[in-house]
C-alpha positions, 0 to 999 in steps of 0.5 A: 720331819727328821732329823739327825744321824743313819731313816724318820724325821722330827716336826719343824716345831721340835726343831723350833723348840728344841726339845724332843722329837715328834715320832714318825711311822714305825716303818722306815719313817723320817722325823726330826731329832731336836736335840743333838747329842753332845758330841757329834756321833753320825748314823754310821758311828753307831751303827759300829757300835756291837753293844746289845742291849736286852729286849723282851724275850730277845737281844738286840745287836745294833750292827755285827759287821765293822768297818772302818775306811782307810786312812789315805793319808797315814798309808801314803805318808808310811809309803813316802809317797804323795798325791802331787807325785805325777809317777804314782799311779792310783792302781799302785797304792789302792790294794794296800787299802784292803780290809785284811778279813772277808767281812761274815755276814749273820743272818738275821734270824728270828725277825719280826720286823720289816726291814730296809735292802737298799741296793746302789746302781753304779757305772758310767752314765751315758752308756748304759740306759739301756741296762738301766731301763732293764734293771728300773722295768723289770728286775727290780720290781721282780725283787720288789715283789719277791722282797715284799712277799717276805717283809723287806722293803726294796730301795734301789738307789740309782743316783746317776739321773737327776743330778742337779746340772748346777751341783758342784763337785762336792754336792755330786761326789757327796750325793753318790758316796754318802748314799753308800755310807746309807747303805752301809748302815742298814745293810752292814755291806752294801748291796753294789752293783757295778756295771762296767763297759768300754767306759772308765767315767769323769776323772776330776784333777786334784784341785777339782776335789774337795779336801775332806772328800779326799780324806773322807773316801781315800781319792786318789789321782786318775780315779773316775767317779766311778772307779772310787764307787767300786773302792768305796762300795766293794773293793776296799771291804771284800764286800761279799754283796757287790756284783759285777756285770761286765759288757763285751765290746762287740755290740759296737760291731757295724756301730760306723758313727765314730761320734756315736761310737765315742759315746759308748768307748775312751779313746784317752790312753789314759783312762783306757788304761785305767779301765783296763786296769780296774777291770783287771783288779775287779775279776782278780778280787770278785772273779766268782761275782763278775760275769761278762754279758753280750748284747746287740744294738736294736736301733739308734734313737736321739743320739743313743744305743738302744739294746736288745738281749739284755735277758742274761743281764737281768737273770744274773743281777736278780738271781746274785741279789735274790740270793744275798737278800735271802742269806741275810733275811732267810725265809724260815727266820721271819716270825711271828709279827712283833707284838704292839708292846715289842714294836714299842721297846724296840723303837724306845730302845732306838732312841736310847742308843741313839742318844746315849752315844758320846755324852761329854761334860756331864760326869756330876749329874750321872754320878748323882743319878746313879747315887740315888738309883744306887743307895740302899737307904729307902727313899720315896722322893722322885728326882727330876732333871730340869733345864733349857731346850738343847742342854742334853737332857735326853742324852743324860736319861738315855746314858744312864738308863743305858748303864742301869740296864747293864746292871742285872740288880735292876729292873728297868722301865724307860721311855722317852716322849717323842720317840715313837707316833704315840709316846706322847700319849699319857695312857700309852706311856702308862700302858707301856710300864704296865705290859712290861712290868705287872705281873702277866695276865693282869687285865690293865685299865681300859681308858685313861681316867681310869689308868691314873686313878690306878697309877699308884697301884700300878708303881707299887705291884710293879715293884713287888713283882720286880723284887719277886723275880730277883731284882733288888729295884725297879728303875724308872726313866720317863723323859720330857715330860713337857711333850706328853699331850695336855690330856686329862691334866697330864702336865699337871703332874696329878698321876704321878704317885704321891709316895714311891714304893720301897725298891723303886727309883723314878727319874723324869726330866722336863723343860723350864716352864708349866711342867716343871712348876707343877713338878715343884709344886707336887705332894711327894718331895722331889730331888731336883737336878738343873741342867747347867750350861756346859763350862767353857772347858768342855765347850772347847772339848766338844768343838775340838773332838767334832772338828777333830772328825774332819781334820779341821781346827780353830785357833785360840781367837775362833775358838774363844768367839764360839764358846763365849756365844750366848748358847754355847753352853749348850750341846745342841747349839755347839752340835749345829754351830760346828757342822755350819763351820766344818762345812764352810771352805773360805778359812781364810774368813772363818774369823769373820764367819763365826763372828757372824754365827747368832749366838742363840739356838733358834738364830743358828737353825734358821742361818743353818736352814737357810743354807741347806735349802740354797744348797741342795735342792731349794724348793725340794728341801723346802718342800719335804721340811713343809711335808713332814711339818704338816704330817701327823707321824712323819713320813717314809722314804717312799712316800717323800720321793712320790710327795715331791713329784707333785706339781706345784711343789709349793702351792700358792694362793695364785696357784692350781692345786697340787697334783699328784703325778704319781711318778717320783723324783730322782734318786739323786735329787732325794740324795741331795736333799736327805744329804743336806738334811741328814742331820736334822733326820731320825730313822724311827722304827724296825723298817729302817734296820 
């Protein structure tokens, strides 16, 4: 199962363990992220990072268009105005949100991987089933097709079927919006469709929405759900992906049920001014990408229009979406298919930057790692980090493999065990240095006895060729040594070599326990690192910049509780602990809650676990957590939507056995469930970029 920020997800043992991730497919899989890094950093955090990081023959740039949403609150507040001023009018303020420059998007050239187009479907829900039908039957299985044909993988995310009736605002409003932060995140601007009739949508009053939904995507009073999709989508970042499709009023003409015809048009003066108004401002800002299309009624069926003469419709939506897929992913930019050692280093490369980003409280033992990689003295010890589940091992390894490589003095090997499906593998972990760092065209052994019987050599001529091609040293970073697989003796540490070669550096880290006995215990002397409990300074720093996110703060008494928990000291368990808070809405008992938090790590997942099944989606959550568990390497989004449409979802002894329908759930039920989920979640591989 997955875990964590932006697609694979971690085991349930991981989660158990606390130690690393088991890795999913390479292609848009879900695997769970046991260790959370030490601050909280989300999907999209990073996916604004412009850092590059160099890769086999290539560069790698994690994302090459920012954007950050307004701040509703500063604009407000700088126009002398507020939301509880009933004369305030939401089309008065929302263009001041604007993001000054048109966004540029790069096509992706020279790509070998498979890649992710998510396009979000939104409009008003009751009016339109019939574009909708057109769009599920035929244009988006044509773009499927089209998108297949070139290695991108389609998902279209139509979230208005399948919301739960029992969701509450926050579930619903978070289940659409969040799912265009995904989009965001893969796509750099989201691929929007926005279909727009005689409906404006639900408005909810003030009171109704939650206060982080407020700050978080800039609500505003009189906003539909609909209206904020297309400020959160499109309108706010010019995104140069959104389309519009607007329908012409007349296929209400001879339409003479006046509660049929109520179905398909406002007849609040309010909210027919609020739709006139957005459409107004939507031809204003997209005129070239809003197109108006006519249609007729067929016949009337339970309770609903049925309309015909939607083939302009569908023409329209497939030829905008073909041809933005096609300047971001173009034709003549696919390469030849990524090399087994290049899918490898990129998926590494993944997890580095995922767990490097905002590491905090650790400045003593980087300064230490750097001074054994730095010193000039020749030395043939080996240095390891060793400490509890969650104490941000896998962070420290990942920053400073991170600066390591920004240094060109060094030649640097990392590799992170349970990253990928087979990073667990000893002769796969050996396989990957010697591809990356013998001279080429050396033939490598062909099993694994015969690999670590060579491992010695292997160090020793990788060095030699490292200082051949200019490097001052080869630097090694080989993380959570514990996971590898208990193959040909792996734990007992026996393929480690025995002496370093001049010019190399080897830094390892592994859990307490047999691993790190035999760490101890082995010929070449070693420099150990323990990986402390954080101090109560930096607890307090990382509780206080996380909440900080979300406008949320502790008192001393709430926070003195927290940070005195028995794992507190702990990244993780902070990470976890902070995200249960932040998402708790009684502040009056927040004293009480944090009082009620376990103070150990496994305690806390199980509190956290049991309320993101309660909460969003019961059995469905269940189900996926039990799915990925009982998978070999994890799951892909599409596999996961068709696996949770079997019937009985959990069998039982009593029950029939599982059939698969081949049908899927609803989108919005997927939302839901990857909503509450997410930050146990991990994309692994090229598909999910």
């Amino acid at each position: 199962m997955g875990c964590g920020s932006s697609s694979g997800y971690a085991s349930l043992e991981d989660i158990r363990s606390h130690s690393s991730t088991i890795a999913s497919k390479p292609t848009n899989t879900m695997q769970a992220a046991p260790e959370v890094i030490s601050t909280h950093t989300t999907t999209q955090d990073i996916s604004r990072t412009n850092s590059t990081i160099s890769t086999p023959g290539s560069h790698h740039t994690v994302k090459d268009v920012e954007y950050s949403r307004p701040n509703t609150e500063e604009l407000m507040k700088d126009l002398n105005i507020s939301r509880d001023d009933g004369t305030v009018k939401w089309w008065d303020v929302v263009d001041d949100f604007i993001v000054r420059d048109t966004p540029v998007i790069k096509p992706h050239t020279k790509r070998k991987t498979w890649k992710t187009v998510r396009l979000f479907i939104s409009s008003t829900f009751k009016d339109m089933s019939s574009e909708r039908e057109a769009l599920v039957k035929g244009v988006v299985p044509a773009l499927r097709q089209w998108c297949t044909e070139r290695r991108i993988r389609l998902m279209e995310c139509d979230l208005r079927w399948g919301v739960p009736k029992d969701s509450d605002t926050r579930e619903t409003l978070l289940a659409c919006l969040s799912e265009i932060d995904r989009c965001r995140e893969q796509n750099e601007c989201p691929y929007f469709l926005n279909m727009l009739s005689e409906r404006y949508g639900s408005v909810m009053k003030p009171e109704e929405v939650p206060e982080d939904i407020k700050l978080r995507y800039s609500w505003l009073p009189g906003m539909s759900v609909t209206a904020l999709e297309v400020f959160t989508g499109a309108y706010w970042e010019r995104n140069p992906n959104a389309l519009f499709m607007m329908r012409q009023p007349g296929f209400l003409n001879g339409v003479n049920d006046e509660n049929l015809r109520n179905i398909y048009q406002e007849t609040d003066p309010e909210k027919v001014e609020s739709l006139r108004v957005l459409k107004g401002k939507i031809r204003e800002k997209f005129g070239d990408r809003t197109h108006d299309y006519s249609c007729h009624v067929e016949k009337t069926e339970n309770g609903k229009l049925i309309l015909g003469g939607l083939k302009n419709f569908s023409v329209k939506v497939h030829d905008h979406f073909k041809e933005c897929i096609e300047r971001q992913y173009p034709a003549d930019s696919l390469q030849q298919q990524m090399t087994e050692v290049e899918v490898s280093y990129a998926e590494q490369e993944d997890f580095l930057l995922l767990r490097s980003q905002g590491l905090k409280g650790r400045d003593d033992i980087l300064d230490r790692i750097s001074n054994y990689i730095n010193t000039n003295i020749d030395s043939t010890r080996i240095m390891y980090l060793a400490g509890s589940a969650g104490a941000g091992k896998s962070s420290l390894m990942a920053t400073s493999a991170g600066k390591a490589i920004g240094n060109d003095k060094f030649k640097v090997f990392f590799h992170f065990v349970g990253a990928t499906p087979d990073s667990t593998n000893l002769y796969r972990i050996l396989s990957r240095m010697f591809h990356e760092c013998m001279p080429p065209n050396t033939v490598p052994p062909m099993d694994s006895d015969e690999m670590m019987r060579y491992t010695g050599t292997m160090f020793e001529k990788s060095t030699e060729y490292a200082l051949d091609q200019g490097y001052e040293k080869l630097i090694v970073y080989i993380d959570a040594l514990n996971q590898m697989d208990d193959e040909g003796m792996a734990h007992k540490l026996g393929w480690l070599p025995r002496k370093l070669p001049k010019g190399m550096r080897l830094v390892v880290s592994t859990l307490e326990g047999a691993t790190l006995h035999a760490m101890r215990s082995h010929e070449v002397q070693c420099d150990e690192v323990m990986v402390e409990p954080l101090n109560q300074d930096y607890r307090t720093k990382i509780i206080s910049e996380y909440l900080a996110d979300y406008n949320k703060l502790l008192d001393k008494e709430q926070m003195q509780l927290l940070v005195t928990k028995e794992d507190a000291g702990r990244p993780l368990y902070l990470a976890i602990s902070c995200e249960e808070l932040r998402v708790f809405g009684d502040f009056r008992n927040l004293t009480s809650k944090i009082h009620s938090l376990p103070g150990d790590l496994s305690g806390v997942i199980e509190i956290v676990f049991n309320r993101i099944i309660k909460e969003y989606g019961g059995d469905k959550v269940l189900s996926t957590l039990c799915l990925i568990e009982t998978s070999r390497f994890g799951l892909s989004e599409a596999e996961l939507v068709e696996l949770l449409a079997a019937e009985p979802l959990i069998p039982s002894s009593s029950s029939t056995a599982v059939q698969f329908t081949g049908q899927k759930i609803y989108m919005a039920e997927w939302a839901l469930v990857y909503l509450g989920l997410h930050q146990f979640l991990r994309p692994c591989g090229g598909g999910s970029r």
